[in-house]
mmCIF entry with sequence, helices, sheets and N, C-alpha, C, O atoms, coordinates in Angstrom:
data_MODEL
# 
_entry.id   MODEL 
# 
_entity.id                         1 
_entity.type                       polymer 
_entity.pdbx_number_of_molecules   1 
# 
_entity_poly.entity_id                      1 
_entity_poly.type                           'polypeptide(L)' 
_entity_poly.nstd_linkage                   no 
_entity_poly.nstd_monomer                   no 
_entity_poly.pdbx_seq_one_letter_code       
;(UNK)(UNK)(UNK)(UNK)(UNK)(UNK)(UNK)(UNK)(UNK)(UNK)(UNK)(UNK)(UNK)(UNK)(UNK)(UNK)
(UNK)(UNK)(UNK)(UNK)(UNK)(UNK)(UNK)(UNK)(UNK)(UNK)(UNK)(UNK)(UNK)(UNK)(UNK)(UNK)
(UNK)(UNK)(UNK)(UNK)(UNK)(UNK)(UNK)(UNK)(UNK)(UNK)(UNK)(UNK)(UNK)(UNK)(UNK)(UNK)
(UNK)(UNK)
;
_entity_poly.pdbx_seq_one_letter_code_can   XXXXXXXXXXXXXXXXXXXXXXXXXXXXXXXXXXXXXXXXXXXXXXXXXX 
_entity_poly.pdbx_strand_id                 A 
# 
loop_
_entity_poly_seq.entity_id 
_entity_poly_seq.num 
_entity_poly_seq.mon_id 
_entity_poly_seq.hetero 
1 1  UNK n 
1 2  UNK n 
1 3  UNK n 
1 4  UNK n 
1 5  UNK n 
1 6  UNK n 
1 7  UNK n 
1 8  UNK n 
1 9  UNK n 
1 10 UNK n 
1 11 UNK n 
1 12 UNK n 
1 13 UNK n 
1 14 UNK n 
1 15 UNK n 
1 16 UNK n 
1 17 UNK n 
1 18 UNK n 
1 19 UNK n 
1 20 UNK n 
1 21 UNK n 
1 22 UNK n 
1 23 UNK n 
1 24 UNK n 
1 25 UNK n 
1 26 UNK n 
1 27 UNK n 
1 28 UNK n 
1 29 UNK n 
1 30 UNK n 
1 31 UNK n 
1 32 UNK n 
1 33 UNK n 
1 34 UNK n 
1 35 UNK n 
1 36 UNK n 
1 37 UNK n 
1 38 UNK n 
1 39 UNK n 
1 40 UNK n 
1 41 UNK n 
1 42 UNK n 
1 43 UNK n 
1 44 UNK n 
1 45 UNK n 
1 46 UNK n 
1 47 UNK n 
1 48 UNK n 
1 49 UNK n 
1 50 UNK n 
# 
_struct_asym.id          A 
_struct_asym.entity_id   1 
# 
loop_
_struct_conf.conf_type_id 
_struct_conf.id 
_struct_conf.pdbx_PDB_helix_id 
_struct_conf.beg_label_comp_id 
_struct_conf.beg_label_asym_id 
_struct_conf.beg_label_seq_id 
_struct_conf.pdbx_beg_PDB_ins_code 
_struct_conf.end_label_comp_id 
_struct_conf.end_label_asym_id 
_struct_conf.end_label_seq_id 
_struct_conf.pdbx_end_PDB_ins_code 
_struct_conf.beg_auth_comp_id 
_struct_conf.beg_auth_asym_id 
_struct_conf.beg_auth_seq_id 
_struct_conf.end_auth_comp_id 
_struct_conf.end_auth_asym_id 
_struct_conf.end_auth_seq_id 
_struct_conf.pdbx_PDB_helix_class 
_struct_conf.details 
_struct_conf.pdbx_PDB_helix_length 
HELX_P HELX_P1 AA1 UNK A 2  ? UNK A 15 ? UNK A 2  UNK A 15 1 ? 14 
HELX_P HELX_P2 AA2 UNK A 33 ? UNK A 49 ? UNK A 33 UNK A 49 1 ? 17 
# 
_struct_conf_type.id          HELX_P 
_struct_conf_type.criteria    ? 
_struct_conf_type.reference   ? 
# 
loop_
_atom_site.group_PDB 
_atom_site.id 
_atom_site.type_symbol 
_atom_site.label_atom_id 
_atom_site.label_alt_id 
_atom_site.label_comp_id 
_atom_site.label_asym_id 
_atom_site.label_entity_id 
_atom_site.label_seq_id 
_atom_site.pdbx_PDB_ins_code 
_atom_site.Cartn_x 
_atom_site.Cartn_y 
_atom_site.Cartn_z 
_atom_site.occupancy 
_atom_site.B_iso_or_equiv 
_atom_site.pdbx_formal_charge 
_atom_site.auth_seq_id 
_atom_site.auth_comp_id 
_atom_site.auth_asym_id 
_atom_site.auth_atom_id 
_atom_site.pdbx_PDB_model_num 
ATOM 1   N N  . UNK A 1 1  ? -2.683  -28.574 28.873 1.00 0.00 ? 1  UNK A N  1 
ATOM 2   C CA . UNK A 1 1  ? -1.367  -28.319 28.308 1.00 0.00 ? 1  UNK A CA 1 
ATOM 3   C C  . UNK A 1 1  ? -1.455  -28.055 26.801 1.00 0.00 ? 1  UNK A C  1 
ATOM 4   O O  . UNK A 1 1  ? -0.880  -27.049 26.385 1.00 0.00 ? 1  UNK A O  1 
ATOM 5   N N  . UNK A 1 2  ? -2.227  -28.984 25.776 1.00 0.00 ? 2  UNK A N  1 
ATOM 6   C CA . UNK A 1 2  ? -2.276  -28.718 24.438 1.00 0.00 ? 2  UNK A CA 1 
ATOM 7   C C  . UNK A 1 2  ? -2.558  -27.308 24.249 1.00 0.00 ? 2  UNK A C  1 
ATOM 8   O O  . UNK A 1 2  ? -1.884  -26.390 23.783 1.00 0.00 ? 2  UNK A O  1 
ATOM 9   N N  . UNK A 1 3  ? -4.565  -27.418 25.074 1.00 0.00 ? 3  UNK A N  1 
ATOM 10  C CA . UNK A 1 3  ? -5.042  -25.519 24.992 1.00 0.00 ? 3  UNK A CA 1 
ATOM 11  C C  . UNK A 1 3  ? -3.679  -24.528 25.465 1.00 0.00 ? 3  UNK A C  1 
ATOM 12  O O  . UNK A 1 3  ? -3.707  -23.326 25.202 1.00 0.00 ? 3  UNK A O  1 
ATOM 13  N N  . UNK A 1 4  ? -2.942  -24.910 25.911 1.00 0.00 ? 4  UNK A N  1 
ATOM 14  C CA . UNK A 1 4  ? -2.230  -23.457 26.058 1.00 0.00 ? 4  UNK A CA 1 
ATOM 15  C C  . UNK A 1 4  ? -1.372  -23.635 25.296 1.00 0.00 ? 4  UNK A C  1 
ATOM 16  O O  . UNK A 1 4  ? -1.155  -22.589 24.684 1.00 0.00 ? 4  UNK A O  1 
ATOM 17  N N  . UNK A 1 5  ? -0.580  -24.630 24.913 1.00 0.00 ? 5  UNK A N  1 
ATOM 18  C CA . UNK A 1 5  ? 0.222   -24.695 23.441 1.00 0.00 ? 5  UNK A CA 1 
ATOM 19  C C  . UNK A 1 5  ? -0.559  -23.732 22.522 1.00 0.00 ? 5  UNK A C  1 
ATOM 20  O O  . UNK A 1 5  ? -0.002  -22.650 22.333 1.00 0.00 ? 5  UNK A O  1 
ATOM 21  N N  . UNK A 1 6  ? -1.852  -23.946 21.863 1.00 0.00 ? 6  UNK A N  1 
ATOM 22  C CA . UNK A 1 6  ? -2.398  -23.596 20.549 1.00 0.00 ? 6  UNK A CA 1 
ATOM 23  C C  . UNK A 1 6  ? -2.688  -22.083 21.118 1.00 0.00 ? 6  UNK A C  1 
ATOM 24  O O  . UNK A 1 6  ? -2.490  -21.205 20.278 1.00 0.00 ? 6  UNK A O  1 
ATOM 25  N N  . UNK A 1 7  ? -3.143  -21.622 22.457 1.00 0.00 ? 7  UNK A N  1 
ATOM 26  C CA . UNK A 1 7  ? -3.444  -20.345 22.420 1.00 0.00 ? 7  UNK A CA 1 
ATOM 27  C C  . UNK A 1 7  ? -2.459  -19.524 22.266 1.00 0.00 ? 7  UNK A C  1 
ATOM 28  O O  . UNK A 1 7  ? -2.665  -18.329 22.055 1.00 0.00 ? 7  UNK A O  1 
ATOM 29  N N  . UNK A 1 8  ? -0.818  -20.224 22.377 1.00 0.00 ? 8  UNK A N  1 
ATOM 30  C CA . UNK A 1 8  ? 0.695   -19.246 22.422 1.00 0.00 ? 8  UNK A CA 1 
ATOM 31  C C  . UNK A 1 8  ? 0.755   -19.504 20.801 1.00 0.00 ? 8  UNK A C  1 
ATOM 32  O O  . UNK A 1 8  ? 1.462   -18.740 20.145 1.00 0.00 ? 8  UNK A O  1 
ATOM 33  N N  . UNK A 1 9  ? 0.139   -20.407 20.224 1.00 0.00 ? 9  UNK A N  1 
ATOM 34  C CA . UNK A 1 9  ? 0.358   -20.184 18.435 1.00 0.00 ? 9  UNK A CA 1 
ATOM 35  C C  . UNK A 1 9  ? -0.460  -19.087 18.331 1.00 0.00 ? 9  UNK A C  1 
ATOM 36  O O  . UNK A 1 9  ? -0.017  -17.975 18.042 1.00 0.00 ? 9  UNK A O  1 
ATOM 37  N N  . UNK A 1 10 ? -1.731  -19.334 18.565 1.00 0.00 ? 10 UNK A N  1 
ATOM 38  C CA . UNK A 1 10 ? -2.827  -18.202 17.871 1.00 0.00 ? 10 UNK A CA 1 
ATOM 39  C C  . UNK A 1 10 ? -2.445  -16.667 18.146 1.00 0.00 ? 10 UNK A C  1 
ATOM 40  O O  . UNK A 1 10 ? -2.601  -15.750 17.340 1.00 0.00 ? 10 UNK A O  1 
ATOM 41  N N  . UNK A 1 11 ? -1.864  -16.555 19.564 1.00 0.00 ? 11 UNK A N  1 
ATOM 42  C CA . UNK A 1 11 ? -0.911  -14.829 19.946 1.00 0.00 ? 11 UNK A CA 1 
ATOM 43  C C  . UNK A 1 11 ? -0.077  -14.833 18.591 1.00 0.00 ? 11 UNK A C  1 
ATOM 44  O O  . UNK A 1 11 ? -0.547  -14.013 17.803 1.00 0.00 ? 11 UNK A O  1 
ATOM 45  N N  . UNK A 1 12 ? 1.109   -15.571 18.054 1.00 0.00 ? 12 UNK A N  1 
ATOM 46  C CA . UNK A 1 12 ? 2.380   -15.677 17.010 1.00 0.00 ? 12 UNK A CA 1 
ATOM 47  C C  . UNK A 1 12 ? 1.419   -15.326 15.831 1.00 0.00 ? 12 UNK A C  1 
ATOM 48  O O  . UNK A 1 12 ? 1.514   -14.291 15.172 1.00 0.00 ? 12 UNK A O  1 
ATOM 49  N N  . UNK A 1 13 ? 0.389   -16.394 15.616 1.00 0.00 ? 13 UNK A N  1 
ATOM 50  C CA . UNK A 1 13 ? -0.475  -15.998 13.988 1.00 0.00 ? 13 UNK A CA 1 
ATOM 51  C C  . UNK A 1 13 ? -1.109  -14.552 14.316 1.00 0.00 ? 13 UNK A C  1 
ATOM 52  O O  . UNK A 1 13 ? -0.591  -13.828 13.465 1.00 0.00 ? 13 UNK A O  1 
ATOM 53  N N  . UNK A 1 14 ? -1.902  -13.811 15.052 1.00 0.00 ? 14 UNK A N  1 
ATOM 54  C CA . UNK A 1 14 ? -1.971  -12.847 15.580 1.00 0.00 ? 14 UNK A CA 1 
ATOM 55  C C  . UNK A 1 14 ? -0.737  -11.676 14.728 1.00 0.00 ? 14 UNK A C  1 
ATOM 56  O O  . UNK A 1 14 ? -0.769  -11.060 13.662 1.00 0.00 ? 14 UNK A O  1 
ATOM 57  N N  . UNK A 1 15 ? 0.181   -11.788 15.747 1.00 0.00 ? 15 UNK A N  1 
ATOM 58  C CA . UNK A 1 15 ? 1.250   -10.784 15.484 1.00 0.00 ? 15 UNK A CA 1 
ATOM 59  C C  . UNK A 1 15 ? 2.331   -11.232 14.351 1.00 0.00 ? 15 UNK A C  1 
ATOM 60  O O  . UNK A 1 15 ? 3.204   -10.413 14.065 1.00 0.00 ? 15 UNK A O  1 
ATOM 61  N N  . UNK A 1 16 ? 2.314   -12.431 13.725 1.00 0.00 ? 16 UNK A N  1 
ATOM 62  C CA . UNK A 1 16 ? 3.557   -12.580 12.370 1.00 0.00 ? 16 UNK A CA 1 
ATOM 63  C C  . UNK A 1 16 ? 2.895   -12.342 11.405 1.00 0.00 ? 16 UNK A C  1 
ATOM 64  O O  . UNK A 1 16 ? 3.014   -11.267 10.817 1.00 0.00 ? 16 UNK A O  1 
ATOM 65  N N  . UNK A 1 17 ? 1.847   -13.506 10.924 1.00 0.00 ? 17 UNK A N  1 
ATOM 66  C CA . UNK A 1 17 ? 1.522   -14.158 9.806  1.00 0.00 ? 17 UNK A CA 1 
ATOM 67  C C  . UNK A 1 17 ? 0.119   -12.805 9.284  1.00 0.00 ? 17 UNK A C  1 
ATOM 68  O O  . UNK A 1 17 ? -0.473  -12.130 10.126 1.00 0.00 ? 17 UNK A O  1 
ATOM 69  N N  . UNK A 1 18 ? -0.080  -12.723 8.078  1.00 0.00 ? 18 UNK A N  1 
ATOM 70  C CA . UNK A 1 18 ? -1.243  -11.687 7.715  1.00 0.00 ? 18 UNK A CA 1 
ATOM 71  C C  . UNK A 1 18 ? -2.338  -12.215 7.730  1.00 0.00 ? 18 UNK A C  1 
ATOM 72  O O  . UNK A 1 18 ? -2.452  -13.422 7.514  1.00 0.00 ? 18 UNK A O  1 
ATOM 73  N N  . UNK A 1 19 ? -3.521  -11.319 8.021  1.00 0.00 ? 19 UNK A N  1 
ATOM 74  C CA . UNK A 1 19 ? -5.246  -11.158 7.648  1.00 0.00 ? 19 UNK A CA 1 
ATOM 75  C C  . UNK A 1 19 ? -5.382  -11.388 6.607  1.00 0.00 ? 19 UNK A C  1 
ATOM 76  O O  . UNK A 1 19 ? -4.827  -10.392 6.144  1.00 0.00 ? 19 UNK A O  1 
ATOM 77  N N  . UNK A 1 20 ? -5.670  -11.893 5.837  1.00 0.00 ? 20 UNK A N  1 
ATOM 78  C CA . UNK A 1 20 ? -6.212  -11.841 4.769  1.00 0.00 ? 20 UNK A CA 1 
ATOM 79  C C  . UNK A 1 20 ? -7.799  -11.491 4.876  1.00 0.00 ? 20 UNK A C  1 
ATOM 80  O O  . UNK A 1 20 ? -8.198  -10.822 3.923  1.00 0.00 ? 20 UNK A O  1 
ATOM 81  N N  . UNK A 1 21 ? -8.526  -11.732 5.600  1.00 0.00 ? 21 UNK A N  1 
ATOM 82  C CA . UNK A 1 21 ? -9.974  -10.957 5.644  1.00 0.00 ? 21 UNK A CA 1 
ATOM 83  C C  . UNK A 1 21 ? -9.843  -9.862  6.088  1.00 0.00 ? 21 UNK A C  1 
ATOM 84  O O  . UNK A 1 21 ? -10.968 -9.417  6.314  1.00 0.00 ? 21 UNK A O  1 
ATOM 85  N N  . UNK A 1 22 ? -8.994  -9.078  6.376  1.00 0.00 ? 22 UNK A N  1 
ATOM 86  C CA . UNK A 1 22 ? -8.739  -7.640  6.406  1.00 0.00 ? 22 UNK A CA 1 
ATOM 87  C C  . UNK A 1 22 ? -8.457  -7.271  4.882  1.00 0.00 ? 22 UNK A C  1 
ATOM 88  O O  . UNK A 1 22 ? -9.144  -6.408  4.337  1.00 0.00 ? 22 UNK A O  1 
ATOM 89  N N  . UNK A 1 23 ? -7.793  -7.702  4.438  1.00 0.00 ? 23 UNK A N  1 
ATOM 90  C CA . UNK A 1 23 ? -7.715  -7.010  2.980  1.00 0.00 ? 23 UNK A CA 1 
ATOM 91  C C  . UNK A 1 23 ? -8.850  -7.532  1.761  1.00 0.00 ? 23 UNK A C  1 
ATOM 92  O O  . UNK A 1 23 ? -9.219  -7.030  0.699  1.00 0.00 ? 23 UNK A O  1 
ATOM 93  N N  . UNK A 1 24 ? -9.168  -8.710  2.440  1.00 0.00 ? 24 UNK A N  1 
ATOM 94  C CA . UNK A 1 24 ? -10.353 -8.897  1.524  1.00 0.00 ? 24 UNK A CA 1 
ATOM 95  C C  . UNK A 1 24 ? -9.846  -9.491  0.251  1.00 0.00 ? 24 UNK A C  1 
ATOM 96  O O  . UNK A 1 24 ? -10.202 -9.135  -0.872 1.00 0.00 ? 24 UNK A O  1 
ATOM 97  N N  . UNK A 1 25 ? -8.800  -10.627 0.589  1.00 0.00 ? 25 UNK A N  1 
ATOM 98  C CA . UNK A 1 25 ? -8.389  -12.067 -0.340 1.00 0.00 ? 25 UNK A CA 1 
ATOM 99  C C  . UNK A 1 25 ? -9.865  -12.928 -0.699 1.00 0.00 ? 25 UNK A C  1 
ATOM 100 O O  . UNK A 1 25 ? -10.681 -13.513 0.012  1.00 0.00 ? 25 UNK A O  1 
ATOM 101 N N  . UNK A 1 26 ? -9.748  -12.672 -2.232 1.00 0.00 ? 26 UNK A N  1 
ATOM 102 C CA . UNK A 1 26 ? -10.722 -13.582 -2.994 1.00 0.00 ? 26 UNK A CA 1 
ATOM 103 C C  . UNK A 1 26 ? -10.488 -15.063 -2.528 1.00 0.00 ? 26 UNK A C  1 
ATOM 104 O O  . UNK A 1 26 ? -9.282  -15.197 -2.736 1.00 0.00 ? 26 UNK A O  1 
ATOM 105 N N  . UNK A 1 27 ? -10.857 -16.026 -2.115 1.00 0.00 ? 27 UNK A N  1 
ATOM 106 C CA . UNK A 1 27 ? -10.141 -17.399 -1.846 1.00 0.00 ? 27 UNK A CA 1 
ATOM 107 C C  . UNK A 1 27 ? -9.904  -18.137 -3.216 1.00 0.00 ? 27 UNK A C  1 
ATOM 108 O O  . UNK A 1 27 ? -9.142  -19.085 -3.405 1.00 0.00 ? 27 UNK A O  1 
ATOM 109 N N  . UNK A 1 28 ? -10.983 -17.299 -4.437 1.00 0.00 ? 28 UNK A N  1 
ATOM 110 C CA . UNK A 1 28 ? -11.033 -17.837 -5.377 1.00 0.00 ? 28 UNK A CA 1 
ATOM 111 C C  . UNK A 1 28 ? -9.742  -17.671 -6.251 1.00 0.00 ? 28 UNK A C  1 
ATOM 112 O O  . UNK A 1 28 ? -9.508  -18.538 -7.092 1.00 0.00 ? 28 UNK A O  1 
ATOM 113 N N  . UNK A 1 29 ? -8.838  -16.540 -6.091 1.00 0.00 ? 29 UNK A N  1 
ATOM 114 C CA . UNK A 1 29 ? -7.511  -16.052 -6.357 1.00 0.00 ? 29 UNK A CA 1 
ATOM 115 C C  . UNK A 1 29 ? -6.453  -16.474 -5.407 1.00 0.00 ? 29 UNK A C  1 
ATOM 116 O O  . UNK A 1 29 ? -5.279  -16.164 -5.607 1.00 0.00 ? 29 UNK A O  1 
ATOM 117 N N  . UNK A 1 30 ? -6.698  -16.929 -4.737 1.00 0.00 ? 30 UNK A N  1 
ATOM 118 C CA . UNK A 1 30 ? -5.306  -17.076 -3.202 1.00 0.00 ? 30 UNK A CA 1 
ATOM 119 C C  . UNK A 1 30 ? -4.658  -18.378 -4.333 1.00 0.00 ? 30 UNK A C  1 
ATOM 120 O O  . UNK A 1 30 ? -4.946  -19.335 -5.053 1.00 0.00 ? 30 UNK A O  1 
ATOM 121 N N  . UNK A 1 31 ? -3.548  -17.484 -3.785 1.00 0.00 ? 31 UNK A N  1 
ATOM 122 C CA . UNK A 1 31 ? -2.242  -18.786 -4.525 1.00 0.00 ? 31 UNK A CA 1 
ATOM 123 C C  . UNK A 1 31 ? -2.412  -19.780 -3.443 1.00 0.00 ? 31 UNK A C  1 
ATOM 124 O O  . UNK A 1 31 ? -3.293  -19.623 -2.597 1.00 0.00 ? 31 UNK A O  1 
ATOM 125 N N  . UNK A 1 32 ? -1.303  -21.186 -3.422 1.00 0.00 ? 32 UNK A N  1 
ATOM 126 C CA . UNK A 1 32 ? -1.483  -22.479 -2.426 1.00 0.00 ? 32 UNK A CA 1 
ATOM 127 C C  . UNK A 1 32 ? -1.008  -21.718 -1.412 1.00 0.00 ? 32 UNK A C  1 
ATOM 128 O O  . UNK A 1 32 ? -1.947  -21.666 -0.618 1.00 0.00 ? 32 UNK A O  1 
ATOM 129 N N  . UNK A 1 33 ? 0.189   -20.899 -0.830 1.00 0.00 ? 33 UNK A N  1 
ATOM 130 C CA . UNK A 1 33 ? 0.916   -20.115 0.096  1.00 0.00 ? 33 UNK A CA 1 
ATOM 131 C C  . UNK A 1 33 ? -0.131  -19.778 0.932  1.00 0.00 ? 33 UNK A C  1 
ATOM 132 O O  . UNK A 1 33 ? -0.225  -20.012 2.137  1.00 0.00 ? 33 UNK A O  1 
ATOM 133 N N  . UNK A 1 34 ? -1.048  -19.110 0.076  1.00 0.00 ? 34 UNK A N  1 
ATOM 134 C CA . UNK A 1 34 ? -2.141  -18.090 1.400  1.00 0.00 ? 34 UNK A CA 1 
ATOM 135 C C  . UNK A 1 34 ? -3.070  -19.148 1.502  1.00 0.00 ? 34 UNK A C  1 
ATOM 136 O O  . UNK A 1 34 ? -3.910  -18.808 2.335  1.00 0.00 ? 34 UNK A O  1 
ATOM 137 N N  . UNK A 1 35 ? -3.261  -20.009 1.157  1.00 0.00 ? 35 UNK A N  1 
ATOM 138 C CA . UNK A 1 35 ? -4.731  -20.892 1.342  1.00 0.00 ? 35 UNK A CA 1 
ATOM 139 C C  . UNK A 1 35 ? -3.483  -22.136 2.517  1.00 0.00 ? 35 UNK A C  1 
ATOM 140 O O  . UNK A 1 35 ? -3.908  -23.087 3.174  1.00 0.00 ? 35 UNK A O  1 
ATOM 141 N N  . UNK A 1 36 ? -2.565  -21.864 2.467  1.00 0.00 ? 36 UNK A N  1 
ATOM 142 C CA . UNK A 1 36 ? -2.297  -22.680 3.859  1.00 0.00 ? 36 UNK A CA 1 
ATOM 143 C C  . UNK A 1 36 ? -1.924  -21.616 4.755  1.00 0.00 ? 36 UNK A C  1 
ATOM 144 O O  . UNK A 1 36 ? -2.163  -21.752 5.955  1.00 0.00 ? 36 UNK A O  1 
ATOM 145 N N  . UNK A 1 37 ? -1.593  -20.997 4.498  1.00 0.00 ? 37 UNK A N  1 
ATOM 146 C CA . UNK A 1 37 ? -1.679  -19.751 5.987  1.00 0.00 ? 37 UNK A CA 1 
ATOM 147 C C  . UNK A 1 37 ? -2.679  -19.654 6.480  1.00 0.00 ? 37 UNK A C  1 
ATOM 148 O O  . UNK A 1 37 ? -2.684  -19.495 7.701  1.00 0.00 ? 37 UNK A O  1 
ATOM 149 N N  . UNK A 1 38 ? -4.300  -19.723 5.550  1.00 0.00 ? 38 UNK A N  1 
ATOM 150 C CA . UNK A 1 38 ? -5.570  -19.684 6.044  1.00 0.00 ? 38 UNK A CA 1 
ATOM 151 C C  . UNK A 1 38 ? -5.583  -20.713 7.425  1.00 0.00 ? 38 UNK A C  1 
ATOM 152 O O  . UNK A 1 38 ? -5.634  -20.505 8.638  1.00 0.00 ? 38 UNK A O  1 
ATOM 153 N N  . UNK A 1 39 ? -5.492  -22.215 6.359  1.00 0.00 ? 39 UNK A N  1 
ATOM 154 C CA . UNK A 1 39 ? -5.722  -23.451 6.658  1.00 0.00 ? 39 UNK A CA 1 
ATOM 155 C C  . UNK A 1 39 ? -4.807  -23.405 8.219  1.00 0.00 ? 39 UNK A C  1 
ATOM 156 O O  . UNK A 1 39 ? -5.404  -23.659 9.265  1.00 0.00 ? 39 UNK A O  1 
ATOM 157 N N  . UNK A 1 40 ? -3.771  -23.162 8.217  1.00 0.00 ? 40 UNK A N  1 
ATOM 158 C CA . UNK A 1 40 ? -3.402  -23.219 9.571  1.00 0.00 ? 40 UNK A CA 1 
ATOM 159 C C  . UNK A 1 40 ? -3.502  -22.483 11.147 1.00 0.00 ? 40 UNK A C  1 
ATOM 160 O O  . UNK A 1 40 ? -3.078  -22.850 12.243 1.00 0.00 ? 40 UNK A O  1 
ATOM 161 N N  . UNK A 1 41 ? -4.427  -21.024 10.613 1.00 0.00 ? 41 UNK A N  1 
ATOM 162 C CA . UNK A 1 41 ? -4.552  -20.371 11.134 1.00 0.00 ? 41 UNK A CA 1 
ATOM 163 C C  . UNK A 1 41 ? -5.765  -20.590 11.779 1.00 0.00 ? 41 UNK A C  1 
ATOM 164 O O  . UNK A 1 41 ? -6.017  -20.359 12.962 1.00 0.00 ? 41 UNK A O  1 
ATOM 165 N N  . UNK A 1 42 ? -6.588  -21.103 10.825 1.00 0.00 ? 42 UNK A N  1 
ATOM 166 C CA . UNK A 1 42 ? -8.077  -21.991 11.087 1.00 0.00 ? 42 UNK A CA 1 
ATOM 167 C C  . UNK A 1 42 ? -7.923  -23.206 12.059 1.00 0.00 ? 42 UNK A C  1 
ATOM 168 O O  . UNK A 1 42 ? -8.797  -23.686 12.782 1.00 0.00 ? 42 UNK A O  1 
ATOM 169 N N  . UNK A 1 43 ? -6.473  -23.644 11.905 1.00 0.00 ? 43 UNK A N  1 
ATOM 170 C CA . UNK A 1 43 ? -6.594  -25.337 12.424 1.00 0.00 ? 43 UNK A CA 1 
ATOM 171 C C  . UNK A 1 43 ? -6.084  -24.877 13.981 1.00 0.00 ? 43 UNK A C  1 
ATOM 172 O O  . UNK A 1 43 ? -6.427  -25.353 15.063 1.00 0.00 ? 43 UNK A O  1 
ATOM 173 N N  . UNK A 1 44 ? -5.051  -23.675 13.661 1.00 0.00 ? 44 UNK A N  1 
ATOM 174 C CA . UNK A 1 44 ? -4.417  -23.018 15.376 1.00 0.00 ? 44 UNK A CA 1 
ATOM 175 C C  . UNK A 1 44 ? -5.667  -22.387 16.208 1.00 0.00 ? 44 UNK A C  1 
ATOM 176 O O  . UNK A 1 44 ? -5.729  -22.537 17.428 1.00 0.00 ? 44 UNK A O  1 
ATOM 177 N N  . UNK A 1 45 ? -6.517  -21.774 15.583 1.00 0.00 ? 45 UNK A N  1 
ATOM 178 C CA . UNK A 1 45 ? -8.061  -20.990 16.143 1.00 0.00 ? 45 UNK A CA 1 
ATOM 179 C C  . UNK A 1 45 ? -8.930  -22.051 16.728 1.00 0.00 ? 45 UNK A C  1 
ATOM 180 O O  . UNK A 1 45 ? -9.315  -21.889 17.886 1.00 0.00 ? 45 UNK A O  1 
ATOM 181 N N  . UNK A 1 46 ? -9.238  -22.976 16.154 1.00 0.00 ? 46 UNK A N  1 
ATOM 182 C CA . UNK A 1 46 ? -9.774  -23.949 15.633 1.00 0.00 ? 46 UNK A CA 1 
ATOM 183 C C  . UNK A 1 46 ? -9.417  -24.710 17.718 1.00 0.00 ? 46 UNK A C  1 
ATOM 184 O O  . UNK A 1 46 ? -9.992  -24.594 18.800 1.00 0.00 ? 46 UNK A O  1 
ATOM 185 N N  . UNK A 1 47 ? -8.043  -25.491 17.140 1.00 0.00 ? 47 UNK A N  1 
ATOM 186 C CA . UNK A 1 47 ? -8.174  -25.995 18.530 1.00 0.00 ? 47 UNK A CA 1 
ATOM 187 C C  . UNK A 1 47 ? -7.474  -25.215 19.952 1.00 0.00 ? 47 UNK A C  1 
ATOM 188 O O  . UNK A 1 47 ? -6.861  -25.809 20.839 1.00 0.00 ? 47 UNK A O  1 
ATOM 189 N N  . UNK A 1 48 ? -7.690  -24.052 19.906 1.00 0.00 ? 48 UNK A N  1 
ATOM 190 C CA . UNK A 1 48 ? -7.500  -22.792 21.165 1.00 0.00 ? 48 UNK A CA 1 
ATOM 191 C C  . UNK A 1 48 ? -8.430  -23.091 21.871 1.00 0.00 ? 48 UNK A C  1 
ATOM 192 O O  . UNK A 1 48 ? -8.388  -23.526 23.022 1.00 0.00 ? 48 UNK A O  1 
ATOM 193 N N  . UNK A 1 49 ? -9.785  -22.764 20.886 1.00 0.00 ? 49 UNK A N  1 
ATOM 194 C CA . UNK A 1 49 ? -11.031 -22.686 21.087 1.00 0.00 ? 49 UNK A CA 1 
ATOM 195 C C  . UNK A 1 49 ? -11.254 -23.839 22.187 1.00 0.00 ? 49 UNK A C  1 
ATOM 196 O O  . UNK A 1 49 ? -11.660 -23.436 23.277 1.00 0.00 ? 49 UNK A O  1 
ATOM 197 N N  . UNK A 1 50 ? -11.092 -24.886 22.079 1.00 0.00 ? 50 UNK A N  1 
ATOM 198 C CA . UNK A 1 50 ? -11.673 -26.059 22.288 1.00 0.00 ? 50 UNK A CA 1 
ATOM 199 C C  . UNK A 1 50 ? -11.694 -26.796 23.783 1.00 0.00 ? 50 UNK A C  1 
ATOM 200 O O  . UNK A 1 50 ? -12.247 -27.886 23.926 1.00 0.00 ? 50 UNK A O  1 
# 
């Protein structure tokens, strides 16, 4: 039940939220905004996977 919770987030981050390794965001420049879009996108990938 969780895995399919996080895999219907990771489709939403997918199609809402942006790539940033498509455009090729310095992490060393990312304002706090994009370094938690990362962070959550990592934490939604993260437990899909699992």
């Amino acid at each position: 039940m969780k895995r399919q919770v996080f895999k219907i987030l990771a489709k939403f981050n997918k199609a809402i939220l942006p790539s940033y390794s498509k455009k090729h965001l310095d992490l060393a420049k990312a304002s706090k905004l994009q370094l938690a879009i990362i962070g959550w996108r990592y934490f939604v990938t993260k437990n899909a996977l699992d």
